[in-house]
C-alpha positions as semicolon CSV with decimal commas, in nm:
position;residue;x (nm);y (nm);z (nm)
1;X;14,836;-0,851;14,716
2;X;14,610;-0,583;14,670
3;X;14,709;-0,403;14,946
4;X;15,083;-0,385;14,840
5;X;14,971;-0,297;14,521
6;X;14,782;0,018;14,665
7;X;15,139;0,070;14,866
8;X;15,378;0,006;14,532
9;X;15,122;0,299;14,332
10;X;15,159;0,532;14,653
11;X;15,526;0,521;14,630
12;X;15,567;0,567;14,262
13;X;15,309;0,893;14,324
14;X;15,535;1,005;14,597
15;X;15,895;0,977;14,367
16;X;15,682;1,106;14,052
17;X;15,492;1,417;14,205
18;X;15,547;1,766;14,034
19;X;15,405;1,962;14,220
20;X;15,729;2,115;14,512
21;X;15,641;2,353;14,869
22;X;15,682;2,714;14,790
23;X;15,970;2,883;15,042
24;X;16,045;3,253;15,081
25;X;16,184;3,284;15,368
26;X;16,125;3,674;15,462
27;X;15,743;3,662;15,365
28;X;15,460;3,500;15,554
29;X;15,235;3,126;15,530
30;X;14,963;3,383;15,438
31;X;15,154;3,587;15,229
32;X;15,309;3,349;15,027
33;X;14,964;3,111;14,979
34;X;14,885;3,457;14,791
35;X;15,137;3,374;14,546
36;X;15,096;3,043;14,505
37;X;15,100;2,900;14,130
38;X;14,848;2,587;14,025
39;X;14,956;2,345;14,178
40;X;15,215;2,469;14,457
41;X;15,197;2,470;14,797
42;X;15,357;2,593;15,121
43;X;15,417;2,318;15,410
44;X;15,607;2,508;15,729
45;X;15,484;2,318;16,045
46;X;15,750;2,524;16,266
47;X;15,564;2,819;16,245
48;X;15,346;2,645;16,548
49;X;15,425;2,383;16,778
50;X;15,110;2,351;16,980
51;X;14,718;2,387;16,952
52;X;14,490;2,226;16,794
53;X;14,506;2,143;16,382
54;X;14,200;2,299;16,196
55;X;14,131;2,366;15,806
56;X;14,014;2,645;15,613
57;X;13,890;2,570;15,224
58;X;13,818;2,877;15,027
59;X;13,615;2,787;14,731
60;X;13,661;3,115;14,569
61;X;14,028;3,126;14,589
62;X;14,072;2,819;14,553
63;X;14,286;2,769;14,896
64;X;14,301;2,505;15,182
65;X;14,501;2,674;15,471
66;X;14,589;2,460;15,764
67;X;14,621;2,631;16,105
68;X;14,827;2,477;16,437
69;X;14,567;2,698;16,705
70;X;14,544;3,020;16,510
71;X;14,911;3,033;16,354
72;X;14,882;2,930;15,933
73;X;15,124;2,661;15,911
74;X;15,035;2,523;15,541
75;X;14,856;2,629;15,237
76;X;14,799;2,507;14,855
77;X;14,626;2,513;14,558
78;X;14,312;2,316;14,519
79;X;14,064;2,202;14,289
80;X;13,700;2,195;14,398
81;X;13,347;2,128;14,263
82;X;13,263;2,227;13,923
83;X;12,911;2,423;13,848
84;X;12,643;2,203;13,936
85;X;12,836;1,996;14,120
86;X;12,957;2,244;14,399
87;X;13,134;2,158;14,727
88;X;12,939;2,281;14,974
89;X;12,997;2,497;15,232
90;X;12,993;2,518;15,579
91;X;13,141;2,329;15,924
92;X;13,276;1,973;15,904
93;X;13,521;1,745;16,071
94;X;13,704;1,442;15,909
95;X;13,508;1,129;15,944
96;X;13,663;0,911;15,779
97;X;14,063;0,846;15,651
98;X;14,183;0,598;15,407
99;X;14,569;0,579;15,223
100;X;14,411;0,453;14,909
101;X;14,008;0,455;14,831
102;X;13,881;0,375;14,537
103;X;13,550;0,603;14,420
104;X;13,213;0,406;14,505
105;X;13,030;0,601;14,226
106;X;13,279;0,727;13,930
107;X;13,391;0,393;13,820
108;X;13,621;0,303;14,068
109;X;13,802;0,634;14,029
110;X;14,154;0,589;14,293
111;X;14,139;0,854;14,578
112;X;14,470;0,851;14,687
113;X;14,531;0,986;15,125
114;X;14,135;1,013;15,105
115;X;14,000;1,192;15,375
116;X;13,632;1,205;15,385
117;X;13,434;1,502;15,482
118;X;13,038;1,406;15,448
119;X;12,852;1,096;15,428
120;X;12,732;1,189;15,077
121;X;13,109;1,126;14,982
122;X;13,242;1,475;14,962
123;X;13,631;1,422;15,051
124;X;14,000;1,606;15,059
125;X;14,233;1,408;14,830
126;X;14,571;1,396;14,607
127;X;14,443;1,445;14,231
128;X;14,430;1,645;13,928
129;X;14,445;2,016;13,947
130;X;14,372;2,190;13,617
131;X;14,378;2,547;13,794
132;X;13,977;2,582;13,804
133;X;13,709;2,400;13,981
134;X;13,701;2,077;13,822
135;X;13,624;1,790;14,050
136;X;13,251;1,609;14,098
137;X;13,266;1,801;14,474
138;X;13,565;1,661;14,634
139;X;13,854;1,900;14,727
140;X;14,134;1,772;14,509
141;X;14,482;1,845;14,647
142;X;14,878;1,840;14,512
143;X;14,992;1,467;14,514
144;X;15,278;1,563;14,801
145;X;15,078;1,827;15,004
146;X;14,787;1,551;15,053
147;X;15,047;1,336;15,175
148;X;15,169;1,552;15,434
149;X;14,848;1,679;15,567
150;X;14,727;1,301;15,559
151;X;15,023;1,248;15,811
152;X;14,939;1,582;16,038
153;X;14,494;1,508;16,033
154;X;14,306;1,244;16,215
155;X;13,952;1,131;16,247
156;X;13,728;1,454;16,419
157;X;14,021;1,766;16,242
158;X;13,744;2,049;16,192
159;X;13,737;2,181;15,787
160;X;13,567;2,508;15,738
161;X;13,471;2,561;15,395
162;X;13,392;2,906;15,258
163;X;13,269;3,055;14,950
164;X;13,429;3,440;14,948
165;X;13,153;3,504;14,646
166;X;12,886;3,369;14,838
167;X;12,966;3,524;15,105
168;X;13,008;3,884;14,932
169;X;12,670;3,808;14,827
170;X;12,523;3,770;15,152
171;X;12,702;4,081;15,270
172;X;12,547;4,278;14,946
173;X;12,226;4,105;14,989
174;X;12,215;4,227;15,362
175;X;12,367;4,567;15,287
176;X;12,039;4,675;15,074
177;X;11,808;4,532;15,308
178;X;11,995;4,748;15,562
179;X;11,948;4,993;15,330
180;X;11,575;4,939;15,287
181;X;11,534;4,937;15,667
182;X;11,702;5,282;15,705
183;X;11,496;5,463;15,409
184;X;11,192;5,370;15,544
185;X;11,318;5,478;15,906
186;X;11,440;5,760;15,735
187;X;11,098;5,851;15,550
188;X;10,905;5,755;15,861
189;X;11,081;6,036;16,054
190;X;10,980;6,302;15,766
191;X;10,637;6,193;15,795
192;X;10,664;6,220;16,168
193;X;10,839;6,546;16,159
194;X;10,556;6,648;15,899
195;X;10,255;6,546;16,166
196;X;10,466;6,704;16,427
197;X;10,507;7,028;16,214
198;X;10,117;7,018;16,158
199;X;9,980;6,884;16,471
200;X;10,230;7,245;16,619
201;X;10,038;7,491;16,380
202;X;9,684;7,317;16,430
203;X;9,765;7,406;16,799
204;X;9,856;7,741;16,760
205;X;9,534;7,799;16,499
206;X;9,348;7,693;16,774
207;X;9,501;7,909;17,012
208;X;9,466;8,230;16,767
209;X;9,079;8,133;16,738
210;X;9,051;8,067;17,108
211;X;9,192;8,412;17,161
212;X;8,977;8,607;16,910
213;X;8,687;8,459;17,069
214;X;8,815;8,603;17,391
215;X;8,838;8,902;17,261
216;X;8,500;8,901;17,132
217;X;8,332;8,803;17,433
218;X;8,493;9,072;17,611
219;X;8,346;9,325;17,333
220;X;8,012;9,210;17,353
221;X;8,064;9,224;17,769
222;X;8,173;9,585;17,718
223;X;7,892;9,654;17,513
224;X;7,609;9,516;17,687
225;X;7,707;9,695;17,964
226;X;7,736;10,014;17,757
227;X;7,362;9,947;17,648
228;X;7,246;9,851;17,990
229;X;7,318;10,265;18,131
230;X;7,124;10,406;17,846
């Protein structure tokens, strides 16, 4: 009984879902995901017929883009983890998919076309999207665009999630230590051009004092000699 139940509120999410795929037909998966208003999303599985299904989640976006082998065949709005309680980042592969779970820790909370990402609970699945990171972690999805990726996914589908911020951060963050690197290759240089520049006229003081006493010595040569006949 339970189980139909489950079934019966699927169905009724199915007829009463808002949220309709995006189609212009001259621009691009990519092009349109751009454009894409809370809660829309674009589902064209032609664009690829073969290679292998993988996910992209931008957290700063606020994106999931499917890919058939490297062609986008899908995008959509999403709603991720809110400050504090951030999705996290990084490589991961469904583990686990279920039509209808219930939430373990937030009061039995219903997770409908759950598809579970970590074993801390961090998941893809149909729910509310506000238009802003909202959720306790989970990636929450348009009712009818988790229901079609649910059908297109199975158990081992790499997710790649990404923070664009984060990563701008890093970039930044690696730029001025770049930039630290070459001003202190760039200062060592001068200082090596400087020891260069003074190591060159120490040599050539040398070589003026080196000659002088030369000259000297031949002086006094001439001049004992002079002596030496008187």
């Amino acid at each position: 009984m339970k189980r139909l139940i489950e079934f019966g509120f699927l169905a009724c999410l199915a007829v009463a879902a808002t949220a309709q795929p995006v189609t212009h037909q001259k621009l691009s998966v990519m092009e349109r995901a751009d454009r894409l208003s809370n809660g829309q999303f674009v589902w064209e599985p032609e664009a690829a017929s073969s290679g292998p299904l993988s996910l992209v989640i931008n957290l700063t976006t606020q994106r999931v883009l499917a890919y058939r082998g490297t062609a986008p065949i899908a995008a959509s709005t999403i709603s991720t983890g809110s400050k504090g309680r951030e999705t996290p980042t990084g490589m991961f592969a469904i583990l686990q998919k279920e039509l209808m779970h219930r939430s373990g820790t937030y009061d039995d909370a219903p997770m409908p076309y759950m598809q579970r990402l970590t074993d801390k609970g961090v998941a893809m699945h149909a729910g509310h999207l506000p238009g802003y990171s909202a959720s306790h972690g989970c990636i929450r999805l348009p009712r009818d665009f988790a229901r079609l990726l649910y059908g297109v996914t199975e158990v081992g589908t790499p997710v790649t999630i990404i923070d664009e911020a984060e990563l701008a951060e890093r970039a930044r963050t690696a730029a001025e230590y770049q930039s630290a690197l070459d001003e202190v290759a760039r200062k060592k240089a001068a200082l090596q051009a400087d020891a260069d520049r003074a190591l060159a006229e120490f040599g050539r003081a040398v070589a003026a004092h080196e000659e002088i006493l030369r000259q000297h010595k031949a002086r006094m040569a001439k001049y004992k000699a002079y002596i030496a006949t008187k």
